[in-house]
C-alpha positions as CSV (number, residue, x, y, z in Angstrom):
1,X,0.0,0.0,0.0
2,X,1.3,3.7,-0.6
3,X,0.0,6.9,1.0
4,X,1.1,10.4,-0.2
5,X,4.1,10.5,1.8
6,X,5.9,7.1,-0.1
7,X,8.0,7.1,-2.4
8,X,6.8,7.9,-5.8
9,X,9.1,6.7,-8.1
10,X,8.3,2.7,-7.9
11,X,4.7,3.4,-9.3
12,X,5.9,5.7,-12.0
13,X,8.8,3.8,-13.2
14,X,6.3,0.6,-13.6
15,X,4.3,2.6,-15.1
16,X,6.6,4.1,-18.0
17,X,8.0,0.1,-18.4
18,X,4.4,-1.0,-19.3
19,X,4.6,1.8,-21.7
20,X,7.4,0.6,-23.0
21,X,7.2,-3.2,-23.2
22,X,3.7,-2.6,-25.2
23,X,5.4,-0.8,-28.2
24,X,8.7,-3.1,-28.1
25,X,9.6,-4.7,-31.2
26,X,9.4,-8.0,-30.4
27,X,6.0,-7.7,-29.6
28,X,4.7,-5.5,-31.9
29,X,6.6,-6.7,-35.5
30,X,5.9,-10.3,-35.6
31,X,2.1,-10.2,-35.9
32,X,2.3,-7.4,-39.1
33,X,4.9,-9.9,-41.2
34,X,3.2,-10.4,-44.9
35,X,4.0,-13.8,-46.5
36,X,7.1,-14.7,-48.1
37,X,7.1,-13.5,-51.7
38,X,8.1,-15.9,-55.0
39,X,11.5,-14.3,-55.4
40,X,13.6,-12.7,-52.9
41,X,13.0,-10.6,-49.6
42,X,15.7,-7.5,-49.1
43,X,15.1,-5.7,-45.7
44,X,15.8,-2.4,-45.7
45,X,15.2,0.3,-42.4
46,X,16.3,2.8,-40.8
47,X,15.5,4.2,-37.0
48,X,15.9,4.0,-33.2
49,X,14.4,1.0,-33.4
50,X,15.5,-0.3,-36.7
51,X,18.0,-3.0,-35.3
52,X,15.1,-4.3,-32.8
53,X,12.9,-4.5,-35.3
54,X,15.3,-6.2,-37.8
55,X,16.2,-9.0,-35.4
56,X,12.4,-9.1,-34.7
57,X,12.0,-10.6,-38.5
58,X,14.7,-12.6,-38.8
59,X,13.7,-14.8,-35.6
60,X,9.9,-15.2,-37.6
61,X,11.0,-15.4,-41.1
62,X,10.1,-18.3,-43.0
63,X,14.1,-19.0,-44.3
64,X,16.6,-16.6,-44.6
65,X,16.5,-12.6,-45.0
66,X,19.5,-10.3,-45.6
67,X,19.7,-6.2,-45.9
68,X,20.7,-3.3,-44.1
69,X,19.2,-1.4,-41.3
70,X,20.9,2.1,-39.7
71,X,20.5,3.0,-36.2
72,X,22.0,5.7,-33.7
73,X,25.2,4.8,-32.4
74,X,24.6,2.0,-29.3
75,X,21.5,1.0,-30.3
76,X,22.7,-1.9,-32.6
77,X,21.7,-5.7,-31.7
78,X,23.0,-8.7,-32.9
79,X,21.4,-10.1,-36.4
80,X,22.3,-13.2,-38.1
81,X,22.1,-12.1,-41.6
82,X,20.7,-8.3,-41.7
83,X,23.8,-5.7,-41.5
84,X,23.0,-3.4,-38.6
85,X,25.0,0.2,-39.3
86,X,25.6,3.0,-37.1
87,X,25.7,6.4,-37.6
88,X,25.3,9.7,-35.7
89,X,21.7,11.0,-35.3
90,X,20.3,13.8,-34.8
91,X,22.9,16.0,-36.5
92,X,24.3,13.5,-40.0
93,X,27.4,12.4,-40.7
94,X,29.0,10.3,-43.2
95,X,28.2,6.4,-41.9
96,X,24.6,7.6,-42.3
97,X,25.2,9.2,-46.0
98,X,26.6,5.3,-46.5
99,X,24.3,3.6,-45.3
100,X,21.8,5.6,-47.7
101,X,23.9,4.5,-50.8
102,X,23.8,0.4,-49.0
103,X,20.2,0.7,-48.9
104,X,19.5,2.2,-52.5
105,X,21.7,-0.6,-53.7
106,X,20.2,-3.3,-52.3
107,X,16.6,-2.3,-53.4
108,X,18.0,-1.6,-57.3
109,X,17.8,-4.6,-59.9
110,X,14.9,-6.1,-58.3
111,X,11.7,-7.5,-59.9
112,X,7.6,-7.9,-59.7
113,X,8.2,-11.0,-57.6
114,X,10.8,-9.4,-54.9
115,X,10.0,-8.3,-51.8
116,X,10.8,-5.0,-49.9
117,X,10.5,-4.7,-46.1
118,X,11.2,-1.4,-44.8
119,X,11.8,-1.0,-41.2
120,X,10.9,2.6,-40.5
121,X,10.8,4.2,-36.8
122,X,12.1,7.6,-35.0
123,X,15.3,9.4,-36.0
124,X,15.4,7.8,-39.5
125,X,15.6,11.0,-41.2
126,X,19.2,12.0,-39.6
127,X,20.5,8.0,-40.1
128,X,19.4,8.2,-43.8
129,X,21.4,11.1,-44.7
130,X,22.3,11.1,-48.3
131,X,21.9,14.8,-49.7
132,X,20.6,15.6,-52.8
133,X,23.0,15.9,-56.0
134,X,24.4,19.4,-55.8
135,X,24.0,19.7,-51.7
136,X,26.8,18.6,-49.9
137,X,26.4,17.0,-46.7
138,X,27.9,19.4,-44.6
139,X,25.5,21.8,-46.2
140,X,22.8,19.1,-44.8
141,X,24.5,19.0,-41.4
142,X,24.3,23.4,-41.0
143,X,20.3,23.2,-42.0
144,X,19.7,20.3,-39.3
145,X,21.1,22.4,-36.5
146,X,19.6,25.4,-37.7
147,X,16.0,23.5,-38.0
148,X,16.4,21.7,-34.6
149,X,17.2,24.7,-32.6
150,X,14.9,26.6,-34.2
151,X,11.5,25.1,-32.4
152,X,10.0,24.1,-35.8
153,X,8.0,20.9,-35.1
154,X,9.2,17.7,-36.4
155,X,6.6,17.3,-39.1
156,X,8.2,20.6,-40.7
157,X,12.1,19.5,-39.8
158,X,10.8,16.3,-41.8
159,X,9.1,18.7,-44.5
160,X,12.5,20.4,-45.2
161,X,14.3,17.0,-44.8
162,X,13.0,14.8,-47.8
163,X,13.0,18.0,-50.1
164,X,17.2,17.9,-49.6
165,X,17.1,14.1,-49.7
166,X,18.3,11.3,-52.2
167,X,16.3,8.9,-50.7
168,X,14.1,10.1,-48.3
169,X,10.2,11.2,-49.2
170,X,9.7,8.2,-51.5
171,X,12.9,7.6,-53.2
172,X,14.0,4.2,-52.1
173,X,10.8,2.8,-53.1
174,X,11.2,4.5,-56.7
175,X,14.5,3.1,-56.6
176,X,12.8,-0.5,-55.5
177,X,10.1,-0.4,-58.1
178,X,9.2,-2.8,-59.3
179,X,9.8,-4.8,-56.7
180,X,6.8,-4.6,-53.8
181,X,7.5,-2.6,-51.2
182,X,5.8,-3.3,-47.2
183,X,6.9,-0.8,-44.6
184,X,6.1,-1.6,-41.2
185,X,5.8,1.8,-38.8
186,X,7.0,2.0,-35.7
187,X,5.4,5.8,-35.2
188,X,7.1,8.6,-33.0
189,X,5.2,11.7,-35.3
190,X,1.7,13.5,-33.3
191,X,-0.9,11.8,-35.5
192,X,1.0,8.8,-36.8
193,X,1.7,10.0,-40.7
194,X,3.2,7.6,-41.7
195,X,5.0,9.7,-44.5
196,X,6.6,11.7,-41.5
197,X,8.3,9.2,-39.8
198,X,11.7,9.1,-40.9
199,X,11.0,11.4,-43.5
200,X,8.7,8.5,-45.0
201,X,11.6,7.1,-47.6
202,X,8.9,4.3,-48.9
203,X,5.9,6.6,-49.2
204,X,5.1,9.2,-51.6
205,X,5.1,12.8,-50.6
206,X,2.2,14.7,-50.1
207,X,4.4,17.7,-49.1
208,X,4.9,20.3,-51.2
209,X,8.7,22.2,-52.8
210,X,6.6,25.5,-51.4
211,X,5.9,24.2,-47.5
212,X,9.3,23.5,-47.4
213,X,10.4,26.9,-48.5
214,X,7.9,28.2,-45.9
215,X,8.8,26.6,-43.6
216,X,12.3,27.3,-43.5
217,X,11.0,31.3,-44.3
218,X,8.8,30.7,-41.1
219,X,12.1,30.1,-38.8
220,X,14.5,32.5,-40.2
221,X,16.8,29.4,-41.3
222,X,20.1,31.1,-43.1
223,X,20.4,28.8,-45.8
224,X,23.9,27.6,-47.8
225,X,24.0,28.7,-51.3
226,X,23.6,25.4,-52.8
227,X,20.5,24.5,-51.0
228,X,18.8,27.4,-51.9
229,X,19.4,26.8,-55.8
230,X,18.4,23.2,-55.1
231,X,14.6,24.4,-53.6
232,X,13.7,26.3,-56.4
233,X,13.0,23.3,-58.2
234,X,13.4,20.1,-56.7
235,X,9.9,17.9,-56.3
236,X,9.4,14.7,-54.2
237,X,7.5,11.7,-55.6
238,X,3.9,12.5,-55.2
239,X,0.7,9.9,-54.4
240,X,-0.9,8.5,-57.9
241,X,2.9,8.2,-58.7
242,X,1.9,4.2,-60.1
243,X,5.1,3.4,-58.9
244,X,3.6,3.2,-55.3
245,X,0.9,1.0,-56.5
246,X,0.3,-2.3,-54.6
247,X,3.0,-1.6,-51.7
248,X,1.7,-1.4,-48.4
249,X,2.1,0.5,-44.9
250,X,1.6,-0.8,-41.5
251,X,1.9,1.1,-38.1
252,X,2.8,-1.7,-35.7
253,X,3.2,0.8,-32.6
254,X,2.5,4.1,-31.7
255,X,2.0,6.4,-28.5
256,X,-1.3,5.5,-28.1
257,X,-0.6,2.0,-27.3
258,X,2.0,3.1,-24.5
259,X,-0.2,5.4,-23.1
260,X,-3.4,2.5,-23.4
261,X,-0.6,0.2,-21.5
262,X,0.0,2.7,-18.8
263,X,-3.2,3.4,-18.3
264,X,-4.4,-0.2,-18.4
265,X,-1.5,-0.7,-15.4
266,X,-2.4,2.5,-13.5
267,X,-6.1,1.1,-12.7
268,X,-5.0,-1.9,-11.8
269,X,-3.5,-0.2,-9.1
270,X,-6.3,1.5,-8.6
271,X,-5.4,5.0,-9.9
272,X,-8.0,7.1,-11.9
273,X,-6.5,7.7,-15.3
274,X,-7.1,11.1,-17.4
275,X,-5.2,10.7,-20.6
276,X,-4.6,14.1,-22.4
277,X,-4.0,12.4,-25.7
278,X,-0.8,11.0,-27.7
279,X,-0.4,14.1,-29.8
280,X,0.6,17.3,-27.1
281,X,3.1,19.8,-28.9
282,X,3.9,23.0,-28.5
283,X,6.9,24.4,-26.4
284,X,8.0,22.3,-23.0
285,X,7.7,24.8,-21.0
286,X,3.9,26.0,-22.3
287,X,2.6,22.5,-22.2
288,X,4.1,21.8,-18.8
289,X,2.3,25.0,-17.0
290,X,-1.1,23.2,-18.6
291,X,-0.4,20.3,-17.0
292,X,0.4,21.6,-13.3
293,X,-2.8,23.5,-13.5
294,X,-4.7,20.4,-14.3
295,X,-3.2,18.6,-11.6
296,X,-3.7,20.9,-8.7
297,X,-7.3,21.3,-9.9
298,X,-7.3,17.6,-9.5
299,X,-5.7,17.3,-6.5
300,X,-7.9,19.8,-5.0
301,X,-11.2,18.6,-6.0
302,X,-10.3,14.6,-5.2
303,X,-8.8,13.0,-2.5
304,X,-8.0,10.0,-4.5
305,X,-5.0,8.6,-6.4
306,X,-4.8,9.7,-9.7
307,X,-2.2,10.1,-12.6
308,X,-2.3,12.1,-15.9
309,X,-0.7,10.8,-19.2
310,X,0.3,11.9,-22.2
311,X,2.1,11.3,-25.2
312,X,3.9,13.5,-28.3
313,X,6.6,15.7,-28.6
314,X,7.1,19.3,-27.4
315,X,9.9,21.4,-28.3
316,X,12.6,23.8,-27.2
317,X,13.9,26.7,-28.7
318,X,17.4,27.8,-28.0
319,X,18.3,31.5,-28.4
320,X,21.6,31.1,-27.2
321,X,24.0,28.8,-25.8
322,X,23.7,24.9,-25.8
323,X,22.6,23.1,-22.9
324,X,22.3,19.8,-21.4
325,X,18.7,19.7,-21.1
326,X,16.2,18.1,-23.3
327,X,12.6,18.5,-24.0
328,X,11.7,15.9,-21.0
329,X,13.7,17.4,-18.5
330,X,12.6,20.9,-19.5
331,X,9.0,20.2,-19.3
332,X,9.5,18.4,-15.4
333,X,11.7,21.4,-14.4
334,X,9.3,24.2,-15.8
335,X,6.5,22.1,-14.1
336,X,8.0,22.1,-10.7
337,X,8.4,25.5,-11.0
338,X,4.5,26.0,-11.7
339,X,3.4,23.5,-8.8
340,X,5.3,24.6,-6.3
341,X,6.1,21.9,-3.9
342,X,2.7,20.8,-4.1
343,X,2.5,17.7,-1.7
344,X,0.7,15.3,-3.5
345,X,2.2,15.5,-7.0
346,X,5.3,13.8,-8.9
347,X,5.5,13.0,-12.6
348,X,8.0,11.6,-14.3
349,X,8.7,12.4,-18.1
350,X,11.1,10.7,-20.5
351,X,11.8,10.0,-24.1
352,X,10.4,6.6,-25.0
353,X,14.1,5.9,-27.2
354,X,16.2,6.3,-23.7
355,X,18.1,9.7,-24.7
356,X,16.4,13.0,-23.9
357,X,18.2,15.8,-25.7
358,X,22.0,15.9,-25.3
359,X,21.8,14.5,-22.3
360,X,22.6,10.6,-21.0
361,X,19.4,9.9,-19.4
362,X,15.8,9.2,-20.7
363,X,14.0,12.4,-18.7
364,X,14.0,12.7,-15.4
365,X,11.7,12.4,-12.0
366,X,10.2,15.4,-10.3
367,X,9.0,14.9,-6.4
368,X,7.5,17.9,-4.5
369,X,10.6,18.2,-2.4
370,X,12.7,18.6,-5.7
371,X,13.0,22.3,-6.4
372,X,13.8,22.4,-2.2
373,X,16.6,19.9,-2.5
374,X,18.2,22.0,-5.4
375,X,18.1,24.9,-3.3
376,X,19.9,23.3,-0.7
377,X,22.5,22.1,-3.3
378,X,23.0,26.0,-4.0
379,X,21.3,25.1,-7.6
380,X,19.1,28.0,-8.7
381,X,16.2,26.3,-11.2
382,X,15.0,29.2,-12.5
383,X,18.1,30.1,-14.2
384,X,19.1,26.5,-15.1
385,X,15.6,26.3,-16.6
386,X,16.4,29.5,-18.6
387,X,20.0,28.2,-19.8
388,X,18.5,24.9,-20.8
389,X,20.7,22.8,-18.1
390,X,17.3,20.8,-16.7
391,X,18.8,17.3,-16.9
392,X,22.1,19.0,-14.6
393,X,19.6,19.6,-12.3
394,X,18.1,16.4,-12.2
395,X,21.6,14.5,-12.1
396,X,22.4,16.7,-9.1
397,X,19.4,15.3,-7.4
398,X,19.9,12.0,-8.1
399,X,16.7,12.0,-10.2
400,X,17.5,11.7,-13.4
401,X,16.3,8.5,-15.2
402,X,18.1,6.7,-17.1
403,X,17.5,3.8,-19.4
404,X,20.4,3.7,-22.0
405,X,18.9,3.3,-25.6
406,X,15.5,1.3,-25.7
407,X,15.4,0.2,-28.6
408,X,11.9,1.5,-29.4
409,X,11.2,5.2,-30.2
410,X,7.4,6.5,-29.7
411,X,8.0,10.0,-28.3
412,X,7.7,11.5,-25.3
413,X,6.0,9.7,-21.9
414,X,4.6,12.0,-19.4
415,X,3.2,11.0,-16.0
416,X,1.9,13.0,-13.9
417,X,1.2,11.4,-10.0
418,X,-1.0,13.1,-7.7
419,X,-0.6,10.8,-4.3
420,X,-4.0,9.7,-1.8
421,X,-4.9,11.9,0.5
422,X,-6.8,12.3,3.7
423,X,-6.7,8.8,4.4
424,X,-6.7,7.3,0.6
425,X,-4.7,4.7,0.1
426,X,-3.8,2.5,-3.0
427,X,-2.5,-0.5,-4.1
428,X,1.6,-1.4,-5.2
């Protein structure tokens, strides 16, 4: 049993590992497998949890299966006959540019009665990192930090991305066809496009040469000479493009089903559950002062248990300096701020891959004694909050949380805990 004054961090850590186990790879790739084609099956992917995923189909396919997958550095696994490459993520570099030119290789040559399974997830669009003719990848590399720093939201990053690409919004299946092309999603985007995750490199584009230009126009994004000679006329593959006919797109996991599998584990504990959706954006630090004012009208108005989930990705925008602190951390230091030792509520938020910004840790745990503890380290959290150094903070506490890489990728977690009271008690 746990009243408000137990330890929090049990029931929230169980919590995020539900969320975690139900979008895992292992579970969720086996079950959306199609049938072994007449000719030959090449896999292909790239993502977070590309490797997972990869070694997911090879320990279910009928026979054997070769290919190439690209993944962040450290979150590689072993496969028998599928080559697993690293490469930096989210700013390119040239192991990802490779791995680009494997890929387009492997799917070139084939025929009607080949197969193409493409193993797309989170972070694909910095792993697959081959630049347009003309655009050099350094040129790539000064638009990616530009964009990411910027605040822009990842389905206009991934706008901007596949309109500088070789292979990303579409290409690889051109370059595939006519081969049949299945892509199984493992979905880390605010309403599960699939054409946005990973810059969609199997799915035609419905974005257009001018959003990209707008968007980039939108955030002030100084651009290198070459790339702006490239977008004046440089289209992706569209939908009707019969090229595209007959292949097929599956999401197999998304941040609804972590949230459903928190949610799910919550009541069994007998917590009440309000879930504020899979899809919150907008900047950490706005989305975090929502969330504190929901809670304390909770927490006034029930003396019950009670937690408060929700799913997406927020954003941060840097005017200056660096920062260890990603989105995660930002939005549990900015909420502290707003809740204000409130008794009854913790949270815990974290990036469902394992790494929160440029930090080491997945997010980070917020108790109501936490801003009071930094303040008797000396550690002054409005100003770490304003230089971006939340996950510092954390560390200092001994509350960051850290996972290492996961292996999956379906954005953010956040879990807010508001603690029984007057007498309440509920289950562990």
């Amino acid at each position: 049993m746990a009243t408000m004054t137990d330890d929090p961090e049990p029931i929230l850590r169980s919590l995020f590992d539900a969320a975690l186990a139900a979008v895992s790879a292992a579970r969720c790739v086996p079950p959306h497998l199609p049938p072994a084609p007449k000719g030959r099956t090449v896999v292909v992917g790239a993502g977070k949890a590309a490797a997972a995923m990869a070694q997911a189909v090879e320990a279910h396919w009928p026979g054997s299966v070769g290919g190439a997958v690209v993944v962040p550095y450290g979150h590689g696994v072993p496969c028998a006959g599928i080559e697993v490459i690293e490469a930096a993520h989210p700013v390119p570099d040239d192991a990802g540019a490779g791995a680009a030119r494997r890929m387009l290789d492997l799917v070139s040559g084939l025929g009607r009665d080949d197969l193409v399974l493409a193993l797309i997830s989170g972070g694909g669009s910095a792993l697959l990192a081959l630049p347009a003719p003309a655009i050099t990848l350094a040129d790539k590399q000064a638009v990616t930090r530009a964009l990411l720093r910027s605040g822009a939201p990842i389905a206009a990053i991934n706008t901007v991305r596949k309109h500088l690409s070789a292979i990303k919004g579409g290409r690889l299946a051109l370059a595939a066809h006519p081969a049949r092309v299945v892509t199984l999603v493992i979905s880390d985007v605010p309403g599960d496009d699939p054409a946005t995750v990973a810059s969609g490199p199997t799915l035609a584009d419905a974005t257009t040469l001018a959003e990209a230009r707008a968007v980039l126009a939108r955030y002030a994004i100084d651009l290198p000479p070459a790339v702006a000679r490239h977008l004046a006329d440089a289209e992706t593959p569209k939908p009707g493009d019969s090229a595209f006919a007959g292949d097929v797109t599956r999401i197999v996991a998304r941040a609804a089903d972590a949230l459903d599998a928190a949610a799910a584990a919550a009541k069994a504990r007998g917590l009440g559950v309000t879930l504020l959706g899979d899809a919150v954006e907008g900047e950490a630090r706005t989305a975090a002062a929502e969330h504190a004012r929901l809670a304390l009208a909770r927490a006034a108005a029930d003396p019950g248990g009670h937690v408060i989930l929700s799913g997406g990705e927020t954003t941060v925008t840097i005017a200056g300096g660096a920062g260890s602190g990603g989105r995660n951390s930002e939005y549990l230091l900015a909420l502290g701020l707003a809740l204000n030792g409130a008794a009854r509520i913790s949270a815990l938020a974290c990036d469902s891959d394992g790494i929160d910004g440029a930090s080491t840790a997945a997010g980070a745990l917020l108790r109501p004694d936490s801003l009071a503890r930094a303040r008797a380290l000396g550690l002054d959290a409005r100003a770490m909050l304003a230089a971006h150094e939340s996950a510092a903070l954390f560390a200092a506490l001994g509350d960051a949380v850290v996972t290492g890489p996961t292996r999956t990728n379906v954005n953010d977690f956040r879990c807010l805990l508001i603690a029984a009271g007057d007498g309440q008690r509920l289950d562990l």
